[in-house]
PDB file of N, CA, C and O in Angstrom:
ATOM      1  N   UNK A   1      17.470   1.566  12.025  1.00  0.00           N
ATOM      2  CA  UNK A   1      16.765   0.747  11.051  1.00  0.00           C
ATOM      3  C   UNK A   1      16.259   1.598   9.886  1.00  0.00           C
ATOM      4  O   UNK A   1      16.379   1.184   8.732  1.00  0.00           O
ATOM      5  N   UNK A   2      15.631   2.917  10.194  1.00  0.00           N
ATOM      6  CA  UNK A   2      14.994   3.177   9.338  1.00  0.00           C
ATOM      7  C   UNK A   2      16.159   4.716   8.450  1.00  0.00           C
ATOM      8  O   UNK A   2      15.983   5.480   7.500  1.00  0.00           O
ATOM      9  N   UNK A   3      16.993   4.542   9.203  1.00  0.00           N
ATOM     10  CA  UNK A   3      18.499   5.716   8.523  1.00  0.00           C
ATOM     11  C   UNK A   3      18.971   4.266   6.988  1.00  0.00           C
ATOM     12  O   UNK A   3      19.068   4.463   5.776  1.00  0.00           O
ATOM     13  N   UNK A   4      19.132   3.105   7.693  1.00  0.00           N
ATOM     14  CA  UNK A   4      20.083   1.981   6.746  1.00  0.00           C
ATOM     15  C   UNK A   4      18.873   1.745   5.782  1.00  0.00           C
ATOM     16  O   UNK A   4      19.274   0.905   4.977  1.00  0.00           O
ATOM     17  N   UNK A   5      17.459   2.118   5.452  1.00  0.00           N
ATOM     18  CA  UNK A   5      16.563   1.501   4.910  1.00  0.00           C
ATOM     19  C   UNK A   5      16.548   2.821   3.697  1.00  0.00           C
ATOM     20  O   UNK A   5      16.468   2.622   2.484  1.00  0.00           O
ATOM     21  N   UNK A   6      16.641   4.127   4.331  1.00  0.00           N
ATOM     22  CA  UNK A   6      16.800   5.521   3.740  1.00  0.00           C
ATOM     23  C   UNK A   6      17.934   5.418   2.694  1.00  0.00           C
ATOM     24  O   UNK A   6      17.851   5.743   1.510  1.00  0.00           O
ATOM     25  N   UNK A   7      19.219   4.807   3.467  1.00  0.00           N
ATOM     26  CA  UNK A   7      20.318   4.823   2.813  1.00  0.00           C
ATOM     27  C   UNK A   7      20.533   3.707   1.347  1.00  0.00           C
ATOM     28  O   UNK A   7      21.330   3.875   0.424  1.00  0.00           O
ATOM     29  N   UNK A   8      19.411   2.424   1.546  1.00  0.00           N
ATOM     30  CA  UNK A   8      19.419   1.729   0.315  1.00  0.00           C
ATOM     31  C   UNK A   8      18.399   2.118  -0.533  1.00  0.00           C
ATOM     32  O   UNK A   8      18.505   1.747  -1.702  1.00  0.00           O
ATOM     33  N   UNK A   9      17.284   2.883  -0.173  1.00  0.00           N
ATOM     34  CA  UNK A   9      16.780   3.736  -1.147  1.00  0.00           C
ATOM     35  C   UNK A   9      17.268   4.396  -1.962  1.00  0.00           C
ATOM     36  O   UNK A   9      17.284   4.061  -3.147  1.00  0.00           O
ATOM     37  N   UNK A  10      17.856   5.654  -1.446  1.00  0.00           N
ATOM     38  CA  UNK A  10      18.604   6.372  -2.094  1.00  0.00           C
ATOM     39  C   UNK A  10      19.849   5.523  -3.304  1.00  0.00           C
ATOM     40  O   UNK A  10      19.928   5.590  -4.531  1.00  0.00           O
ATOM     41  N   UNK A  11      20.593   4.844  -2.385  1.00  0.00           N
ATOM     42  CA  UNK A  11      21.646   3.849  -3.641  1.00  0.00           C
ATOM     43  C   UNK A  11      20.242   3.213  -4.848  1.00  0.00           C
ATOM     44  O   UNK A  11      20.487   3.029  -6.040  1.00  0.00           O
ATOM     45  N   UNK A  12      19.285   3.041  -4.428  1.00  0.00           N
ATOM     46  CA  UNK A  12      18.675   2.354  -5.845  1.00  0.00           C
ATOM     47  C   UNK A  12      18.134   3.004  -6.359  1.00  0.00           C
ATOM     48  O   UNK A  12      17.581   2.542  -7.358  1.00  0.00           O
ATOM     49  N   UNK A  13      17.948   4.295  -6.085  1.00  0.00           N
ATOM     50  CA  UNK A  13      17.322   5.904  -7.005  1.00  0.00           C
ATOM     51  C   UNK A  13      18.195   6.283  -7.701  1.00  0.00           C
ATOM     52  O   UNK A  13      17.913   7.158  -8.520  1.00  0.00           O
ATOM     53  N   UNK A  14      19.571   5.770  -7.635  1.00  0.00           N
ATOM     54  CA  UNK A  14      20.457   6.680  -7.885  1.00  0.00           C
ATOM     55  C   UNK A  14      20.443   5.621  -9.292  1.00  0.00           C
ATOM     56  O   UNK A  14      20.866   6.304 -10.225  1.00  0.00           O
ATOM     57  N   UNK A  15      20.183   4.510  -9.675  1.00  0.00           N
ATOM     58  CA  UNK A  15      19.687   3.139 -10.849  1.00  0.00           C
ATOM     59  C   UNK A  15      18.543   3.967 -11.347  1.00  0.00           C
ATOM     60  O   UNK A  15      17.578   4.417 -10.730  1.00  0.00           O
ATOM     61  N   UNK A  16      18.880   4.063 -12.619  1.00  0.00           N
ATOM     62  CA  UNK A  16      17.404   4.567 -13.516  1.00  0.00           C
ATOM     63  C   UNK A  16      16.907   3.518 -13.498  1.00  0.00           C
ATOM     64  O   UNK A  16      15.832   3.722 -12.933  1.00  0.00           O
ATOM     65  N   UNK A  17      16.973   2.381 -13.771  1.00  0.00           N
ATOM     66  CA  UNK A  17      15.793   1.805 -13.983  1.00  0.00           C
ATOM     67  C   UNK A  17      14.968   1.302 -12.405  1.00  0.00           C
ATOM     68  O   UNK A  17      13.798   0.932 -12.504  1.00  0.00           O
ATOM     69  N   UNK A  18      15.578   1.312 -11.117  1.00  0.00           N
ATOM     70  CA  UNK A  18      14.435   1.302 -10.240  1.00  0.00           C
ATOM     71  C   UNK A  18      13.714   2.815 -10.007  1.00  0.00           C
ATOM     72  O   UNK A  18      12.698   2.941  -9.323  1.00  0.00           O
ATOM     73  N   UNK A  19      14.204   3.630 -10.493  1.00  0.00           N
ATOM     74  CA  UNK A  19      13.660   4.877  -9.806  1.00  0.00           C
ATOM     75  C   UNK A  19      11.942   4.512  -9.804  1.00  0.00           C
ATOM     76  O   UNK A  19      11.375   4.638  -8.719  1.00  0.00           O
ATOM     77  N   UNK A  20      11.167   4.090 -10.933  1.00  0.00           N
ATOM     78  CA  UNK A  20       9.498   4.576 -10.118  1.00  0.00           C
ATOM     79  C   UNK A  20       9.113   3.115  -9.320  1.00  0.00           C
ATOM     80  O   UNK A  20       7.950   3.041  -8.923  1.00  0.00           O
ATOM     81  N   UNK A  21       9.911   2.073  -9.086  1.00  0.00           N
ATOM     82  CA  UNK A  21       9.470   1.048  -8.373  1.00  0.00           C
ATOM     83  C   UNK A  21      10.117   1.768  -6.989  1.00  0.00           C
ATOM     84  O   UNK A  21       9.326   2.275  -6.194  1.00  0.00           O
ATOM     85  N   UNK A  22      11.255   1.796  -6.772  1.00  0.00           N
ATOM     86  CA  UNK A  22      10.965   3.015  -5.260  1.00  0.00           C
ATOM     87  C   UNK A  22      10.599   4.163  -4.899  1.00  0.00           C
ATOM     88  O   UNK A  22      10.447   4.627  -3.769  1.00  0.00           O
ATOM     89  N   UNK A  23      10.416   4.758  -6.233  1.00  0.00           N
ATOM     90  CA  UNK A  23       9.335   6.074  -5.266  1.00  0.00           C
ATOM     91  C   UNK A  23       8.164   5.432  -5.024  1.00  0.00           C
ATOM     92  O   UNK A  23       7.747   5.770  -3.917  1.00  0.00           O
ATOM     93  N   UNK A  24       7.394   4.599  -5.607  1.00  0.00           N
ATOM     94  CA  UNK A  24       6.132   3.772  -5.238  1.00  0.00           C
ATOM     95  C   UNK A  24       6.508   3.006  -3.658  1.00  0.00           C
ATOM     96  O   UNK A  24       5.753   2.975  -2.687  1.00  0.00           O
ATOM     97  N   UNK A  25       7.772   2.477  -3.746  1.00  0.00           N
ATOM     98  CA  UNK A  25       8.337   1.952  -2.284  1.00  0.00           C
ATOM     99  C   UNK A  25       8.376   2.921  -1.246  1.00  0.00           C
ATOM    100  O   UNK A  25       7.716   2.667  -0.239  1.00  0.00           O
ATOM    101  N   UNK A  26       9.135   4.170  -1.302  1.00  0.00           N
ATOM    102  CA  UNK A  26       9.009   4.898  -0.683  1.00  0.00           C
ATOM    103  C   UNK A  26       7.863   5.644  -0.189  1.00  0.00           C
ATOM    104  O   UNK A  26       7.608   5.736   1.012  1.00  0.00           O
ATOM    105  N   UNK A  27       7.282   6.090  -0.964  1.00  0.00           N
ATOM    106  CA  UNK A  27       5.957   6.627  -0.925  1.00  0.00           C
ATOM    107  C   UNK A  27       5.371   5.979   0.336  1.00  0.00           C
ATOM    108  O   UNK A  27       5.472   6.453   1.468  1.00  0.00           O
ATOM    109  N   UNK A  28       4.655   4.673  -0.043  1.00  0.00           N
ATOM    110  CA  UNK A  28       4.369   3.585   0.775  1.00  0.00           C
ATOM    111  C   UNK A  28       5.179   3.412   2.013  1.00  0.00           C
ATOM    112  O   UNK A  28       4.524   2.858   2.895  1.00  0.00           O
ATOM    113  N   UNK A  29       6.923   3.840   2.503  1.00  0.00           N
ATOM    114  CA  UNK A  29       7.350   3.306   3.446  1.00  0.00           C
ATOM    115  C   UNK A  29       7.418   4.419   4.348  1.00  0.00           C
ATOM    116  O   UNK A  29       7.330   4.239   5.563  1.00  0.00           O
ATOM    117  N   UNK A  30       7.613   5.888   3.696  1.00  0.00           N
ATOM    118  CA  UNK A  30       6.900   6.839   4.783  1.00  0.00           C
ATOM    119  C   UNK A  30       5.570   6.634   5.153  1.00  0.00           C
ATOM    120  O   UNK A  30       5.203   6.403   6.305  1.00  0.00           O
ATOM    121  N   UNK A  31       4.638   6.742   3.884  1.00  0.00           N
ATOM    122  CA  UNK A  31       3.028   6.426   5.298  1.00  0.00           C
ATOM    123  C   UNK A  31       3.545   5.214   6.353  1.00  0.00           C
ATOM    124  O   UNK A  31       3.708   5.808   7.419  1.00  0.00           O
ATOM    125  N   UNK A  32       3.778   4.217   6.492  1.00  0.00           N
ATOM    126  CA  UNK A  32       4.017   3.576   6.788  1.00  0.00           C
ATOM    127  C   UNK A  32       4.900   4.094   8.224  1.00  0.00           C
ATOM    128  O   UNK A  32       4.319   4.152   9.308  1.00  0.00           O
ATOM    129  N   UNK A  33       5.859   4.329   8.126  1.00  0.00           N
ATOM    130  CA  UNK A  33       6.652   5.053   9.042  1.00  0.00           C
ATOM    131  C   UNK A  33       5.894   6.225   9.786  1.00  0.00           C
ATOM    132  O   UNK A  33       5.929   6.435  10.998  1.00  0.00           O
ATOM    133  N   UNK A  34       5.473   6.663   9.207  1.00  0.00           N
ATOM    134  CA  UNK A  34       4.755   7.925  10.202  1.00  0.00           C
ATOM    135  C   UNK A  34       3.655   7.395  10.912  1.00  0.00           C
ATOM    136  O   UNK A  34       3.384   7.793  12.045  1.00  0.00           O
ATOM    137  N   UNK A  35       3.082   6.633  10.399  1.00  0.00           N
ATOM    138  CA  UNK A  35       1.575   5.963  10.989  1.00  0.00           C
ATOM    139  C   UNK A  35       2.382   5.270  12.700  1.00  0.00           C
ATOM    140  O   UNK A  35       2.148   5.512  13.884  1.00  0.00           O
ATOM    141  N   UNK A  36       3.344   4.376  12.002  1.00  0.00           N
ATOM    142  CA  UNK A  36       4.003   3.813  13.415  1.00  0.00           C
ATOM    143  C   UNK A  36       4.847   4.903  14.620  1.00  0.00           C
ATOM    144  O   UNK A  36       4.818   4.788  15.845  1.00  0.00           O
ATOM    145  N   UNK A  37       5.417   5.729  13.972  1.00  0.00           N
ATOM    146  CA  UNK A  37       5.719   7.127  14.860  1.00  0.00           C
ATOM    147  C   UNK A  37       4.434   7.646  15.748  1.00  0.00           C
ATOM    148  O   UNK A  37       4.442   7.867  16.959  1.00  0.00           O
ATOM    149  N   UNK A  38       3.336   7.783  14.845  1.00  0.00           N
ATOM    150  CA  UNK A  38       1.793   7.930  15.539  1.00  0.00           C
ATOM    151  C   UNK A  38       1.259   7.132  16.686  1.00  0.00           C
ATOM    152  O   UNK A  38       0.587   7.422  17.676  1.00  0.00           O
ATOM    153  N   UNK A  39       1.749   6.098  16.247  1.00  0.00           N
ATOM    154  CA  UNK A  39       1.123   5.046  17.324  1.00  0.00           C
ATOM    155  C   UNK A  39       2.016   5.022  18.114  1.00  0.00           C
ATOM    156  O   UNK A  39       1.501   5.147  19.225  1.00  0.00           O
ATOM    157  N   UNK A  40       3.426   4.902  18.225  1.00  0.00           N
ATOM    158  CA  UNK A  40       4.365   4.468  19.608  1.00  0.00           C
ATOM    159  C   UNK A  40       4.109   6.160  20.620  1.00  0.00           C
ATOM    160  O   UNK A  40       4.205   6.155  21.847  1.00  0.00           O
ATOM    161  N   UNK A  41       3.730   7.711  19.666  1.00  0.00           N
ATOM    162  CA  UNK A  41       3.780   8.276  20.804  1.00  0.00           C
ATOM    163  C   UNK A  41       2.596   8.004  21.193  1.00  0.00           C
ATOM    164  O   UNK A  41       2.561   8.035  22.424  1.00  0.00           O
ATOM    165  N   UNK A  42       1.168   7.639  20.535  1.00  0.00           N
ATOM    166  CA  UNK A  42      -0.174   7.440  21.697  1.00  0.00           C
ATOM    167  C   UNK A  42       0.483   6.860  22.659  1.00  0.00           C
ATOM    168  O   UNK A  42       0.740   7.513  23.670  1.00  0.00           O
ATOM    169  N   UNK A  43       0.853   5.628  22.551  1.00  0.00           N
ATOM    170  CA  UNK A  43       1.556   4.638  23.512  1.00  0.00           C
ATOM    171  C   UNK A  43       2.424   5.075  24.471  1.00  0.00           C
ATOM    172  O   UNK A  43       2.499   4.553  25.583  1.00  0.00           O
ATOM    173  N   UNK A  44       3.110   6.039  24.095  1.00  0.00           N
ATOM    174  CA  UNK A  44       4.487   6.503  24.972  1.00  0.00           C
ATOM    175  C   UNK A  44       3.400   7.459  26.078  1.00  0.00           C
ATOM    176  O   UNK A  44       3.487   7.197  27.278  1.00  0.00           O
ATOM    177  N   UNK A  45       2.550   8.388  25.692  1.00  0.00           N
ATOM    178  CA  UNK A  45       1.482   9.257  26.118  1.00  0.00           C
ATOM    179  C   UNK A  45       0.664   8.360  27.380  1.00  0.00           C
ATOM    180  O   UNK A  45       0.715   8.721  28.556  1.00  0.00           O
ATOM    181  N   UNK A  46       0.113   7.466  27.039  1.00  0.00           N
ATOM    182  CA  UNK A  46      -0.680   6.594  27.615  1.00  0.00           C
ATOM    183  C   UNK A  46      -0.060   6.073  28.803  1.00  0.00           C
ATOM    184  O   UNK A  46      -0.600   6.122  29.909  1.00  0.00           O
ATOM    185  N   UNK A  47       1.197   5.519  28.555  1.00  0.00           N
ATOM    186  CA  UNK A  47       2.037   4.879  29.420  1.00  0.00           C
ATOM    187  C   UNK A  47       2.215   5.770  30.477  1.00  0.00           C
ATOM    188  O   UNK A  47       1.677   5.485  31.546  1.00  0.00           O
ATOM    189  N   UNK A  48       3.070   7.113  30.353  1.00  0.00           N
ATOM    190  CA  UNK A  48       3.425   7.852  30.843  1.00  0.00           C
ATOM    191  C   UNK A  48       2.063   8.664  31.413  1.00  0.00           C
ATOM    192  O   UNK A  48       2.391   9.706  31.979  1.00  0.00           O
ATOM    193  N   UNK A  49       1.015   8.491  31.399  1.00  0.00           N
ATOM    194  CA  UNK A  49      -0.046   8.747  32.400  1.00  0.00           C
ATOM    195  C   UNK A  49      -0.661   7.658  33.078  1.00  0.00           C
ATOM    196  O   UNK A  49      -1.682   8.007  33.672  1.00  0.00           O
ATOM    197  N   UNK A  50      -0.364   6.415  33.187  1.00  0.00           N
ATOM    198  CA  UNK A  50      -0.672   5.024  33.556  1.00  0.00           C
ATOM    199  C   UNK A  50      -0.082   5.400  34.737  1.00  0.00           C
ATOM    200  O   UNK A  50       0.021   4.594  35.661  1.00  0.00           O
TER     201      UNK A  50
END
């Protein structure tokens, strides 16, 4: 999901005129992404001592 989401980024960076509406996208979809990486390992952690 998040390789095919990388991969239409990049195709619309490669468009001058979206470039600063997706780095603002991007920007936003890594925090985003890492925050949820954060949370599934608490979860994975938690589980796996349950």
């Amino acid at each position: 999901m998040s390789k095919k989401l990388l991969k239409k980024l990049k195709k619309m960076l490669m468009k001058e005129e979206f470039k600063e509406n997706v780095f603002i996208v991007t920007r936003k979809q890594r925090f985003n992404v890492r925050n949820a990486i954060k949370l599934v390992k608490k979860f994975y952690i938690v589980a796996r001592n349950a």
